[in-house]
N, CA, C and O atoms as a MOPAC input file, in Angstrom:
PM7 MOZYME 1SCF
protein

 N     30.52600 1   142.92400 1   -38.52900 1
 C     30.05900 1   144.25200 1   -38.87400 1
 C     29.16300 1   144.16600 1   -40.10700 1
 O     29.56400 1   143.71500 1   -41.18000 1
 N     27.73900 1   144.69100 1   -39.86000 1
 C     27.08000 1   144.71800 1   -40.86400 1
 C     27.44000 1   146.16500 1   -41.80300 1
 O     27.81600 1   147.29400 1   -41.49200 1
 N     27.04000 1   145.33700 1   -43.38700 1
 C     27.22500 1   146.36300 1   -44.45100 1
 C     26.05800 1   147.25600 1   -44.90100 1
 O     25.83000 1   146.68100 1   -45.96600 1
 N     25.39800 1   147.98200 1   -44.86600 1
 C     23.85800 1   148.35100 1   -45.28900 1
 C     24.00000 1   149.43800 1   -46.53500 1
 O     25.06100 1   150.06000 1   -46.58500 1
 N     23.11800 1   149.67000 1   -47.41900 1
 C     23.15600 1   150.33800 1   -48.56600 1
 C     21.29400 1   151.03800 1   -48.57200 1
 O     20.27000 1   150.46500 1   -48.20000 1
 N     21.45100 1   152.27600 1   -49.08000 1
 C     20.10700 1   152.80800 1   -49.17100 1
 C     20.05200 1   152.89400 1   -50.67700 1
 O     20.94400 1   153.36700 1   -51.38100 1
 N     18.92500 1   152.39500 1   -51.08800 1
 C     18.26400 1   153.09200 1   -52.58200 1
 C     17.15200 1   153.93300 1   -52.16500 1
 O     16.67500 1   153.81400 1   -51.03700 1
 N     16.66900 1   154.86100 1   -53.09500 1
 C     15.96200 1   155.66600 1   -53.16600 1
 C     14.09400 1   154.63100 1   -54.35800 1
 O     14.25700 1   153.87000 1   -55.31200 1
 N     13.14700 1   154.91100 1   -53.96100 1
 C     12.37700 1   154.06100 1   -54.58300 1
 C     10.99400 1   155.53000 1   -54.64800 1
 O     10.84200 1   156.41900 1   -53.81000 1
 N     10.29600 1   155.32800 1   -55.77400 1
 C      9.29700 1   156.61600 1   -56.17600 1
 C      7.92300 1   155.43400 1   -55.51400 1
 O      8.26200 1   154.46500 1   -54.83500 1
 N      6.86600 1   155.62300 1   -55.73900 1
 C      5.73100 1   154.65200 1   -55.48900 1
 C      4.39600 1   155.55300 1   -55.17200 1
 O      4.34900 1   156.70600 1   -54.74200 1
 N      3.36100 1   154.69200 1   -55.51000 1
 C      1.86900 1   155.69400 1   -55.36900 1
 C      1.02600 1   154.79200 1   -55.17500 1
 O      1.32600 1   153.60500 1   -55.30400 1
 N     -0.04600 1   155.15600 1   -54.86700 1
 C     -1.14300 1   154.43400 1   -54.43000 1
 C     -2.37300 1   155.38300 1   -54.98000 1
 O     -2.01300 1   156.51600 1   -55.30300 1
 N     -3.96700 1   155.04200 1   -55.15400 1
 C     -4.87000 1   155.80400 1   -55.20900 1
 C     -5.73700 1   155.85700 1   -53.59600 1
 O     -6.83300 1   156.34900 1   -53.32600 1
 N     -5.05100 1   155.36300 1   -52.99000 1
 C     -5.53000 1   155.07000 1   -51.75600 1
 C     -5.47400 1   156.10900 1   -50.34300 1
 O     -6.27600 1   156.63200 1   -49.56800 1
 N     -3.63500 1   156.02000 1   -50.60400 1
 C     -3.26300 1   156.70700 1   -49.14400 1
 C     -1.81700 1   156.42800 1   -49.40600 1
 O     -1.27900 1   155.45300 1   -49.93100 1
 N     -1.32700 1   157.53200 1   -48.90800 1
 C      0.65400 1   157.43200 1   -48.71100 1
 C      0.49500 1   156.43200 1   -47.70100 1
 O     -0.60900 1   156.83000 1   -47.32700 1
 N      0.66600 1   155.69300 1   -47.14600 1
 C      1.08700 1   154.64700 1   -45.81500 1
 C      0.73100 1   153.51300 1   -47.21800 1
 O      1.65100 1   152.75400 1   -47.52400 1
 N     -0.46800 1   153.43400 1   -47.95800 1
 C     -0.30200 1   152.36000 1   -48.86900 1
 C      1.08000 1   152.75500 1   -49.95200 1
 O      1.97900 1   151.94200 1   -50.16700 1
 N      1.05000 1   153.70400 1   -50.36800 1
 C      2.19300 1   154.31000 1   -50.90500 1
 C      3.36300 1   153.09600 1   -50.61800 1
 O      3.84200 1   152.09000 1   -51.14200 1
 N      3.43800 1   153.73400 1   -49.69900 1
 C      4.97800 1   153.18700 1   -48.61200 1
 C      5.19500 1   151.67200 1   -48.76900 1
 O      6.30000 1   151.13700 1   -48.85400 1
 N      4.19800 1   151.14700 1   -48.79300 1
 C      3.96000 1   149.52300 1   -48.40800 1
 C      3.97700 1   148.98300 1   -50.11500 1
 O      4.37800 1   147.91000 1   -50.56700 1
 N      3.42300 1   150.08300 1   -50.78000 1
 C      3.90700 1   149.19400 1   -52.08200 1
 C      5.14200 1   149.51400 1   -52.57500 1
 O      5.64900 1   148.76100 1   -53.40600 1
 N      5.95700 1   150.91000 1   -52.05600 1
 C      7.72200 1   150.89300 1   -52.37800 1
 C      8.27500 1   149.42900 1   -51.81400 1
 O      8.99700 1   148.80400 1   -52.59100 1
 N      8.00300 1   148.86800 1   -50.58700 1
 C      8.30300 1   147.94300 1   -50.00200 1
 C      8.06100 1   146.92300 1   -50.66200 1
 O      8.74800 1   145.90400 1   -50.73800 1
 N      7.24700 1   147.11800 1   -51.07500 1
 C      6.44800 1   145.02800 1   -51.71200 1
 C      7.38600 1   145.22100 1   -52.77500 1
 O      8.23500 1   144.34800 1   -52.95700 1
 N      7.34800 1   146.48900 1   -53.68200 1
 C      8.19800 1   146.03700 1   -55.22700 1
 C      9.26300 1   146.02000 1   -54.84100 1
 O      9.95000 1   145.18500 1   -55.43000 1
 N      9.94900 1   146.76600 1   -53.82000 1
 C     11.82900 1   146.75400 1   -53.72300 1
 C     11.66800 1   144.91100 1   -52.98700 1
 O     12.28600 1   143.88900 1   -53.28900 1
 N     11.21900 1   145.01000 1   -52.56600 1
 C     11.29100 1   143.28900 1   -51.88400 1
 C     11.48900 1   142.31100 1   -53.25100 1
 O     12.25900 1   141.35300 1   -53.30900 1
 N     10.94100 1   142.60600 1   -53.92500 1
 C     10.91700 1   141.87000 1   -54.90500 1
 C     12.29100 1   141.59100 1   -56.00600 1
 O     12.12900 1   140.91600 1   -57.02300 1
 N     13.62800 1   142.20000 1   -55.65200 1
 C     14.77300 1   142.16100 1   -56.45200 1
 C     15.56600 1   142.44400 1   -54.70600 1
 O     16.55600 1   141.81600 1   -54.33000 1
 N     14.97100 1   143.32000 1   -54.01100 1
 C     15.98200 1   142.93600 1   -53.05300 1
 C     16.15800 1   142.44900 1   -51.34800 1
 O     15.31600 1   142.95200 1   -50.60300 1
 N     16.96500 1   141.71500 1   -50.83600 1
 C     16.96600 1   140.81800 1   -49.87000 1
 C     16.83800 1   141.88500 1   -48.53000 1
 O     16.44200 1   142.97700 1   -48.93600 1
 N     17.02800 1   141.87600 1   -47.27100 1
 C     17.55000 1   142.02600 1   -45.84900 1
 C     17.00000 1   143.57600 1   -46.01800 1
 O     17.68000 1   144.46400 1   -45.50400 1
 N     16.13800 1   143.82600 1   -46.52100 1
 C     15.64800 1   145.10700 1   -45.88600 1
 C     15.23300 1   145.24600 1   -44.68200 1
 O     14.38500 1   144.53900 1   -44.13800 1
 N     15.84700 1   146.22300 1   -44.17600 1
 C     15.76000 1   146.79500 1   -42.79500 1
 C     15.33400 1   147.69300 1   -42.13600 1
 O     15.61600 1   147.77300 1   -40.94000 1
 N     14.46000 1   148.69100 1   -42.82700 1
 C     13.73600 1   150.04000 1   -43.02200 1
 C     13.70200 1   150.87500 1   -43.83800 1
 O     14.55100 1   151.01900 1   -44.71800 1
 N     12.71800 1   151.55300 1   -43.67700 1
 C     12.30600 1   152.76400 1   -44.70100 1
 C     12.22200 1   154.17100 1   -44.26000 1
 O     11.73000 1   154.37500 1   -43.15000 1
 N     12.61700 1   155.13500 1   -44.94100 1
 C     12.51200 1   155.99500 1   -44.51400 1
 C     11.53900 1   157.24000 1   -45.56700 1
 O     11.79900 1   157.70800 1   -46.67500 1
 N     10.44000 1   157.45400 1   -44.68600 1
 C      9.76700 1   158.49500 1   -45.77500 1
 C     10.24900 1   159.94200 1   -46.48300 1
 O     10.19600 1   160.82400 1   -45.62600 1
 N     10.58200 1   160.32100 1   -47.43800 1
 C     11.63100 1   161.37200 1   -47.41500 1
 C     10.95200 1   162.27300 1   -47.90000 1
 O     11.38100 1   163.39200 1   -47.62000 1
 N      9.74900 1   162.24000 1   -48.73400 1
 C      9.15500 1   163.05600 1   -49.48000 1
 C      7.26900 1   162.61700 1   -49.91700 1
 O      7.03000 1   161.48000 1   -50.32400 1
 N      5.94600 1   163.80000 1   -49.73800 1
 C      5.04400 1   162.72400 1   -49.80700 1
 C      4.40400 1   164.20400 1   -50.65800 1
 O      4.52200 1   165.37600 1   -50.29900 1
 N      3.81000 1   163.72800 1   -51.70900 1
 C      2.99100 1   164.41700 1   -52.55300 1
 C      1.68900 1   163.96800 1   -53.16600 1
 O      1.74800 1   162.75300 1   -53.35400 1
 N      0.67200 1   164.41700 1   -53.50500 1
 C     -0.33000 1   164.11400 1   -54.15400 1
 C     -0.81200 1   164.55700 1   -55.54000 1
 O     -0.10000 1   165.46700 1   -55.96300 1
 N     -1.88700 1   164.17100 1   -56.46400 1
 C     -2.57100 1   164.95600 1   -57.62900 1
 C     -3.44800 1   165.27700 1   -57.31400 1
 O     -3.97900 1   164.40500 1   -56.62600 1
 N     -4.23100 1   166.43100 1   -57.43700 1
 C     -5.62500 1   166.55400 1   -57.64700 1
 C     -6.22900 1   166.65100 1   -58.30300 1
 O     -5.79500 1   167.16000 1   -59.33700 1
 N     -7.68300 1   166.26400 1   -58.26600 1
 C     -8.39000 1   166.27700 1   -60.05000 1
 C    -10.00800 1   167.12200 1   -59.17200 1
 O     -9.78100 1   167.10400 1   -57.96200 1
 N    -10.73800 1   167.46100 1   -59.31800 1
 C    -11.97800 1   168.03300 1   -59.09700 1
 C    -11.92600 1   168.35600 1   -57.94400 1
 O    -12.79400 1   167.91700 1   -57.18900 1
 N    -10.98600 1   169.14900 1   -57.48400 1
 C    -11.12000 1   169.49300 1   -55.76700 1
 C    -10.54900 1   168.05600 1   -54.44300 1
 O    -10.34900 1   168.10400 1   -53.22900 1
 N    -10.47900 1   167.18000 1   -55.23600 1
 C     -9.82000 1   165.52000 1   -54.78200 1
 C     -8.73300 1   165.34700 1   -54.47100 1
 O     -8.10300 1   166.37400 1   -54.72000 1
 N     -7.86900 1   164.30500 1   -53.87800 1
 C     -6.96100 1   164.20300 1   -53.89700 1
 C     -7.08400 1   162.33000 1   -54.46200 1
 O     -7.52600 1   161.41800 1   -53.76400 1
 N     -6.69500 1   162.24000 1   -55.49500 1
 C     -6.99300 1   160.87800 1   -56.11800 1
 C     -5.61500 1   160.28800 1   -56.03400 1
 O     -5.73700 1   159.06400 1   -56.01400 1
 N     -4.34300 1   160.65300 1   -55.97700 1
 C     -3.24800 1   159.73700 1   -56.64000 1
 C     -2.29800 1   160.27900 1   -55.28900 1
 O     -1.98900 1   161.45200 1   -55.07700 1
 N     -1.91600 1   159.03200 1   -54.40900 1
 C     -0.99000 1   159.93800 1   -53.21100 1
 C      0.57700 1   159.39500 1   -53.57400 1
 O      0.77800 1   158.18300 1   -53.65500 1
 N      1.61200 1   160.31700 1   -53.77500 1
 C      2.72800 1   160.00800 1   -53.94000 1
 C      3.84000 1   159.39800 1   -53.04800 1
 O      3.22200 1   159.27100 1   -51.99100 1
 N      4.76200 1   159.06100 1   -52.87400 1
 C      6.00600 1   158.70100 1   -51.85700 1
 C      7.57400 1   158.51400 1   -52.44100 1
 O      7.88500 1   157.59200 1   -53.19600 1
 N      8.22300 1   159.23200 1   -52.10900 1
 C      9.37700 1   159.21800 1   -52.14300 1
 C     10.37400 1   158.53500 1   -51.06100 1
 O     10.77300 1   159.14600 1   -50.06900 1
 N     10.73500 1   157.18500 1   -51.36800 1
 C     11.07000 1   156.63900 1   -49.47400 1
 C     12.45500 1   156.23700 1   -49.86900 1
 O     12.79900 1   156.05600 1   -51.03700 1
 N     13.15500 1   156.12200 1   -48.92500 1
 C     14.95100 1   155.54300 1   -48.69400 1
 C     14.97400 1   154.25100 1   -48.05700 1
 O     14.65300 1   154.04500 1   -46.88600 1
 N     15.38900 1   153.35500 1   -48.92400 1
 C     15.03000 1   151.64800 1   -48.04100 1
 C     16.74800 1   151.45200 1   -47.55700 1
 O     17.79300 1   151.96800 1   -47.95400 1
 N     16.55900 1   150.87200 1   -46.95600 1
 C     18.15000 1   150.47800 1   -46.42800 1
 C     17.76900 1   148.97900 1   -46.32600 1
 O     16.73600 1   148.52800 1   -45.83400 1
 N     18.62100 1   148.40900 1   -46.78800 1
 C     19.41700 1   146.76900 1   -46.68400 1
 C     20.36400 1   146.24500 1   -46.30300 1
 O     21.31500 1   147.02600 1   -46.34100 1
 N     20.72100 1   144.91700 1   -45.79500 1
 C     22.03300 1   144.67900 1   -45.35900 1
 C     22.53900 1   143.94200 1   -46.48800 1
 O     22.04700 1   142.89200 1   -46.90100 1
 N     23.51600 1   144.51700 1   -46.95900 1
 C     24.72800 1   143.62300 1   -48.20900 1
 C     25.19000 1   142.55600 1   -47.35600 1
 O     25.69200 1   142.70400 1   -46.24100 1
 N     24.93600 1   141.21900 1   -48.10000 1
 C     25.80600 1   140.24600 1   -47.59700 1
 C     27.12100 1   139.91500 1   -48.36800 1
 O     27.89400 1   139.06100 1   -47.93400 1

């Protein structure tokens, strides 16, 4: 029986939420093992001159505890 645990991770991009997403992933990868998906929970942006320059993400990663 697998064990799995979700953290919650903030992340942004100036690009695009889907880059968003992919850099919650790259930094949580980086301290943690057996990630197994993400889940998008929340997506916001800034605007500056009518723009949308800074795209936000709020995502839920799940892992398997060994």
């Amino acid at each position: 029986m697998a064990v799995l645990k979700v953290i919650e991770v903030l992340a942004n991009s100036e690009k695009s939420w889907e880059e968003a997403a992919k850099n919650a992933v790259a930094q949580a990868s980086k301290s943690v093992k057996n990630i197994r998906s993400v889940y998008i929970n929340e997506q916001s942006a800034t605007v500056e001159d009518g723009k949308m320059v800074n795209y936000r993400v709020n995502v839920k990663i799940t892992f398997e505890v060994n």
